[in-house]
N, C-alpha and C positions, 0 to 999 in steps of 0.2 A: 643166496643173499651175499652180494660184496661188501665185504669190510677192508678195512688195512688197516693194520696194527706199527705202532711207530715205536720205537724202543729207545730211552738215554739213560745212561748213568753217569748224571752231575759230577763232577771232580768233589770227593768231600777235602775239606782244608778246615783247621782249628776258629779261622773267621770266618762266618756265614757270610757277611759283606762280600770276603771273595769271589763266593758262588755266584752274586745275584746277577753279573753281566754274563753268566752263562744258561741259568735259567732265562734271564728273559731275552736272551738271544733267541734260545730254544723255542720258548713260545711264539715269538715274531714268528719266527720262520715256520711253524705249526701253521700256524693263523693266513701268514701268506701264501701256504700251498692250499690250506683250506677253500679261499675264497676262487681261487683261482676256477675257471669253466672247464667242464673235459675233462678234468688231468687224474684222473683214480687215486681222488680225493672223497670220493662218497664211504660215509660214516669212518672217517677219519678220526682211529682213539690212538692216544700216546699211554702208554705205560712207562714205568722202569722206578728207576731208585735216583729221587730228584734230589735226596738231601736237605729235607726242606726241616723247617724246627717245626712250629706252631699255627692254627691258625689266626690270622691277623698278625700274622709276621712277615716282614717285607720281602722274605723268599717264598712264603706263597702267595702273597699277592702278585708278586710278579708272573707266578705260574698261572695264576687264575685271570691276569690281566688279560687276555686276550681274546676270553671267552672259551676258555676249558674251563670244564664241569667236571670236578670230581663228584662221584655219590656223598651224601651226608651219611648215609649210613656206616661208610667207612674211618668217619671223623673216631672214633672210641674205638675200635680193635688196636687191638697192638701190631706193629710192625716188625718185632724181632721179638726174637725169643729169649730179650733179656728187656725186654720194655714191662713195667710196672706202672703204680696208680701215679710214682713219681716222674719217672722218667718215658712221659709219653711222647711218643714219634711221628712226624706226618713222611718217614726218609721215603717211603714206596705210595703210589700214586695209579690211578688210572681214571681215564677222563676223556672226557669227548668236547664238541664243541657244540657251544648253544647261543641264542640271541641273548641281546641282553634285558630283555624282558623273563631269560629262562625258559625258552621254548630252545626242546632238543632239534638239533642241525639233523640227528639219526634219518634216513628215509628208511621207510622198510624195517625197521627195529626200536623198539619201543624202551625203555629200562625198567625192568621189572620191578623194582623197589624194590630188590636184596643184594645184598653184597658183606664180604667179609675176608674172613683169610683162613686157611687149612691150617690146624694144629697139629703138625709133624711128627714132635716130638716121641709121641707114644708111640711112634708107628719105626721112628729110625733108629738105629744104634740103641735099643734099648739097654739099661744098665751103664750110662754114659753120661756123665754131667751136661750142664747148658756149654758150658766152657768147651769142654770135649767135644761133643758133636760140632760146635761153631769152627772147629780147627776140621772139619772132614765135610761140612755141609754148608751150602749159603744158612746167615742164622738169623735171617728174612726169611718171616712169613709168605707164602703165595697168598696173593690178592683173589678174589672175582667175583663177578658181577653178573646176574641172568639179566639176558634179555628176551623179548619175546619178537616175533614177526607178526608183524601187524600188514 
């Protein structure tokens, strides 16, 4: 099964406004390798740590404007491992691209309706505050997502 996986980590800056001519550069340029014929573009997802706030916030609309689908499933997990009920994050992403009726672009791979992110913490540096391990480990969560072959 081909995939390719595409990686960015958005510049973060104290103004989200900053970001948004970098996300939605990003996506453009997603979108027009996407559509492109031939070019090992098939099941084209982008990952990484977009820096984004909220949903229905103008840095993820930008991200979703192009027709990248993140999971909804992934809308409520935390992103780091200092995100709480107050301070929730959309900074990390993974997403493919779909019509805009919501029909997946995937050929050959289907999304299995789960997704989420690894809780680390018990498993690294044990006996190490949140604080602690973020000074020795990314302190972003790992994303993923099953898919099936259809």
């Amino acid at each position: 099964m081909e995939f390719t996986l595409a990686s960015v980590h958005i510049l973060w800056g104290k103004n989200p406004a900053e970001r948004l001519p970098e996300i939605t550069a990003f996506a453009e340029w997603m979108h027009d390798w996407v559509v492109r014929p031939n070019d090992w573009n098939s099941n084209l997802m982008v990952l990484g740590d977009f820096n984004l706030d909220r949903i229905g916030d103008p840095l993820y609309e930008a991200f979703v404007s192009t027709g990248l689908w993140p999971p909804t499933e992934l809308n409520a997990v935390p992103r780091t491992i200092f995100d709480d009920d107050k301070t929730k994050h959309f900074y990390d992403q993974l997403a493919w691209f779909s019509k805009p009726d919501g029909t997946s672009l995937l050929k050959g791979l289907a999304y299995g309706q789960r997704a989420g992110t690894f809780d680390f913490i018990p498993h690294v540096f044990p006996g190490l505050t949140r604080s602690e391990v973020s000074w020795r480990i990314s302190d972003h969560y790992p994303l993923w997502c099953e898919f099936l072959l259809t």
